[in-house]
Backbone as CSV, one residue per row, in Angstrom:
resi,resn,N_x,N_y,N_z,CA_x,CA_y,CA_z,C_x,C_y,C_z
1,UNK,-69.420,35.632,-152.359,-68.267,36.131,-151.636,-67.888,35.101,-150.577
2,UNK,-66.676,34.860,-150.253,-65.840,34.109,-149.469,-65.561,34.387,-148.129
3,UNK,-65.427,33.893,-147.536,-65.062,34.695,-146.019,-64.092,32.978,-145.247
4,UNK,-63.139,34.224,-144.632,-62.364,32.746,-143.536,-62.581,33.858,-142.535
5,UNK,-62.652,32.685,-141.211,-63.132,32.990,-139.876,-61.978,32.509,-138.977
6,UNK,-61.380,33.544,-138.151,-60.474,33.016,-136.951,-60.917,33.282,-135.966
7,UNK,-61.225,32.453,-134.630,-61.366,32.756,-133.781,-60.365,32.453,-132.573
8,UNK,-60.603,33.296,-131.914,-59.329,33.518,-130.573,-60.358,33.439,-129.480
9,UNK,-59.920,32.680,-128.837,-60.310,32.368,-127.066,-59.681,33.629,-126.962
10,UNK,-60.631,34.506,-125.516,-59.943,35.673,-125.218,-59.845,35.339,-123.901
11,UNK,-60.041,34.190,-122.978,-59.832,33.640,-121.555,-60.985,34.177,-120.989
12,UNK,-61.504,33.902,-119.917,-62.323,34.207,-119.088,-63.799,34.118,-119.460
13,UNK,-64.257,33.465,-120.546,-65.243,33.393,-121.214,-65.682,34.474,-122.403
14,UNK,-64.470,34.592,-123.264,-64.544,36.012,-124.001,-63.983,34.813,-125.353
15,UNK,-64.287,35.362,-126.307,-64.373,35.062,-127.781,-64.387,36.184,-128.570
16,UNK,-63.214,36.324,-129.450,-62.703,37.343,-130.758,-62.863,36.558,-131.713
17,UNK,-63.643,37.194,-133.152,-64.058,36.167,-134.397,-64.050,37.163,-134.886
18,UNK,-62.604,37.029,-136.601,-62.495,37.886,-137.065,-62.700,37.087,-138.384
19,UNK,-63.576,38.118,-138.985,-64.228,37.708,-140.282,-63.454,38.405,-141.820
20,UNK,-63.203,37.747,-142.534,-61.945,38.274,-143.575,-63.101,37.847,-145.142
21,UNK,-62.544,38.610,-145.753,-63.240,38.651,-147.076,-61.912,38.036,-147.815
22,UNK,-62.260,36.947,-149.028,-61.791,36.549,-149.909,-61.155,38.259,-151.135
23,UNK,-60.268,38.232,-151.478,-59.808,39.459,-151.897,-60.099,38.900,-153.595
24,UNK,-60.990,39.378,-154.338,-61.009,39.283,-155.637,-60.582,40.536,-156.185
25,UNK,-60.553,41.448,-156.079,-60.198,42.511,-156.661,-61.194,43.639,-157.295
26,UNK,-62.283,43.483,-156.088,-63.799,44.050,-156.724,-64.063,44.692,-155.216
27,UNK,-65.076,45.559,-155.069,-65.815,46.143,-153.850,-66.408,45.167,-152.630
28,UNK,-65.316,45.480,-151.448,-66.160,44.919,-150.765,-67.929,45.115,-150.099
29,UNK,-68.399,43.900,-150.563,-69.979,44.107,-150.527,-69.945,44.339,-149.078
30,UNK,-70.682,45.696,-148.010,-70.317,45.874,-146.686,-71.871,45.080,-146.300
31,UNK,-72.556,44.874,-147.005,-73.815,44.137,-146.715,-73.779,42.663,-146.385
32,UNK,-73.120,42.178,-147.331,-72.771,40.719,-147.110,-71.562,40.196,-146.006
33,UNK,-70.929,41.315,-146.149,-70.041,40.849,-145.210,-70.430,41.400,-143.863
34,UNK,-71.740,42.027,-143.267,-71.780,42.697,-142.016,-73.144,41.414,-142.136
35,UNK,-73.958,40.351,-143.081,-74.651,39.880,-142.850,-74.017,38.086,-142.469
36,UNK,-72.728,37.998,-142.651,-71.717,36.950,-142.110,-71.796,37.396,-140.656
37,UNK,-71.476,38.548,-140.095,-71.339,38.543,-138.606,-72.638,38.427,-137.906
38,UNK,-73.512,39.149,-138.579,-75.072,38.823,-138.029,-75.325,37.511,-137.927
39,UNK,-74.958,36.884,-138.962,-75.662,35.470,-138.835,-74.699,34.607,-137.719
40,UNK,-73.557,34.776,-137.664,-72.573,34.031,-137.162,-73.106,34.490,-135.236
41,UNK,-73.497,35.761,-135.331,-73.778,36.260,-134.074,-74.976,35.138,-133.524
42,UNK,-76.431,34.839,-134.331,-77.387,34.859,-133.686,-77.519,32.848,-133.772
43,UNK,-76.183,32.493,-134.132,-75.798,31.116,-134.344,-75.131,30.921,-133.052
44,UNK,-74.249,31.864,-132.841,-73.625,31.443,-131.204,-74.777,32.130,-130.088
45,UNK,-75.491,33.281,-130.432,-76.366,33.281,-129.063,-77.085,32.024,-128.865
46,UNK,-77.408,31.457,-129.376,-78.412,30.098,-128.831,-77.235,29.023,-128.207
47,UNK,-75.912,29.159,-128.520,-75.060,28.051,-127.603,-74.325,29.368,-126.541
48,UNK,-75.504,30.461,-126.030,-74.677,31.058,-124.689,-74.297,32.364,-124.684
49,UNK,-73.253,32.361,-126.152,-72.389,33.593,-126.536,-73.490,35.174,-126.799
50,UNK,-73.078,36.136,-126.358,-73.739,37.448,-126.973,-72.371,38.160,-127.231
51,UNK,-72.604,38.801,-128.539,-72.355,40.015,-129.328,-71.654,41.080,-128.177
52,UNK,-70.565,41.300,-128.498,-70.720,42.494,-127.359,-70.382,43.763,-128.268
53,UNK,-69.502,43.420,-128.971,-68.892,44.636,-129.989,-68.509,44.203,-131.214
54,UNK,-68.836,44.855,-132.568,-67.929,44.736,-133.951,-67.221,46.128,-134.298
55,UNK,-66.376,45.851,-135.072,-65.638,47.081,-135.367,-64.818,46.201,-136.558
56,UNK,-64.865,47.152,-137.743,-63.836,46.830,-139.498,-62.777,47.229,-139.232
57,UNK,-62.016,46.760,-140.216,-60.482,46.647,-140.063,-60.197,46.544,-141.730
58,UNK,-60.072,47.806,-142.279,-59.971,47.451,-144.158,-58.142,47.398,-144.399
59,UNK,-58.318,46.088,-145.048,-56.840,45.210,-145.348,-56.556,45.428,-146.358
60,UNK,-57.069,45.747,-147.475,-56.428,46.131,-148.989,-57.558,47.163,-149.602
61,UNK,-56.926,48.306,-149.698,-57.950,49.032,-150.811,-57.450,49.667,-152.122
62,UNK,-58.062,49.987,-153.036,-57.625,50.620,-154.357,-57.869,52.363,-154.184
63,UNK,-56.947,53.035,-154.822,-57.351,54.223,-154.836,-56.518,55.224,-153.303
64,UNK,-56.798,55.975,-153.063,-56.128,56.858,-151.697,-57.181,56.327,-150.558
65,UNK,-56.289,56.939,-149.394,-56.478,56.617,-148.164,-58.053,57.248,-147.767
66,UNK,-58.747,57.097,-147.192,-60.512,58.236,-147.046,-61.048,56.930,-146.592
67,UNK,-62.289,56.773,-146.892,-63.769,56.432,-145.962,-64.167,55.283,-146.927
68,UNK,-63.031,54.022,-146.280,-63.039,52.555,-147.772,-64.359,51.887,-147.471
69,UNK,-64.807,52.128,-146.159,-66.347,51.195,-146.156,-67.368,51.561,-147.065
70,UNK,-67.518,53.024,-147.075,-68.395,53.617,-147.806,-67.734,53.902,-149.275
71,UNK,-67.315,53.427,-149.915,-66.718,53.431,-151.146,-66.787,55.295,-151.422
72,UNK,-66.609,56.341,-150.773,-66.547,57.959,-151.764,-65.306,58.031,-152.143
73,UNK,-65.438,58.993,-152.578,-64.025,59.550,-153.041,-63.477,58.650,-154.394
74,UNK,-64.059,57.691,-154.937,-63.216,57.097,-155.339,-62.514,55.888,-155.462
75,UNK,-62.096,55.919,-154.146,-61.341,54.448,-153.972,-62.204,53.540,-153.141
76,UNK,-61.816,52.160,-152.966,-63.200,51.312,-152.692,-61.945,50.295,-151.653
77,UNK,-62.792,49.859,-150.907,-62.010,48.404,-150.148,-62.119,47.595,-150.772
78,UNK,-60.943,46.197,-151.443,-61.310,45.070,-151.748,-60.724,43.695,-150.667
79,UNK,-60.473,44.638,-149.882,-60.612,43.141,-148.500,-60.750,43.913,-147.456
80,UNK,-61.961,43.613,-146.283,-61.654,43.906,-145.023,-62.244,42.948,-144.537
81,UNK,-62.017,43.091,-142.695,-62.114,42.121,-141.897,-63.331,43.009,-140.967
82,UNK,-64.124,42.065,-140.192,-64.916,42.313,-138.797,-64.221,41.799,-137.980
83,UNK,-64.365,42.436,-136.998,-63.685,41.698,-135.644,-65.136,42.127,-134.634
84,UNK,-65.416,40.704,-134.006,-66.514,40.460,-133.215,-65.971,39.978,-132.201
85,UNK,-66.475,40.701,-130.864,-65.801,40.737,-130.009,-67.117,39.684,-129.052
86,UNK,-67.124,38.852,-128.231,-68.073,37.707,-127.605,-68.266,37.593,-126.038
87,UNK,-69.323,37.327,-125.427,-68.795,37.228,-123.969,-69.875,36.078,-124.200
88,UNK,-69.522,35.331,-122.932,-70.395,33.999,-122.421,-71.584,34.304,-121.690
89,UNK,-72.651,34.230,-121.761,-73.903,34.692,-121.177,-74.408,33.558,-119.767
């Protein structure tokens, strides 16, 4: 799985890094893509940065509107994003 990374200076020593899944047209794996922010997390704590908050953001799904992280009901996410929110330590 694919992932592009944007990050936004949030001023004051704050960092937003939003993590996007390559859209193939299959389930987003919530493992792999919550193990991109982990790793990306414990890569910037050693240059300073800590974790302060994540929270998903699902960008394309198949099927009706319900609970796309957890694939029920039915319909499944095939792109979402993390948004990791950073402060300077």
């Amino acid at each position: 799985m694919k992932f592009s990374r944007l990050e936004l200076p949030a001023g004051d020593g704050q960092l937003v890094v939003i993590f996007v899944n390559e859209d193939t047209g299959g389930a987003v794996d919530v493992g792999i893509l919550g193990n991109e922010a982990a790793a990306d997390a414990a890569e910037r704590r050693a240059q300073g940065w800590r974790l302060m908050s994540l929270a998903s953001m699902p960008l394309r799904q198949l099927g009706t509107a319900g609970n796309v992280l957890f694939q029920s009901g039915g319909q499944y996410a095939t792109q979402a994003g993390l948004i990791a929110a950073y402060r300077q330590v």
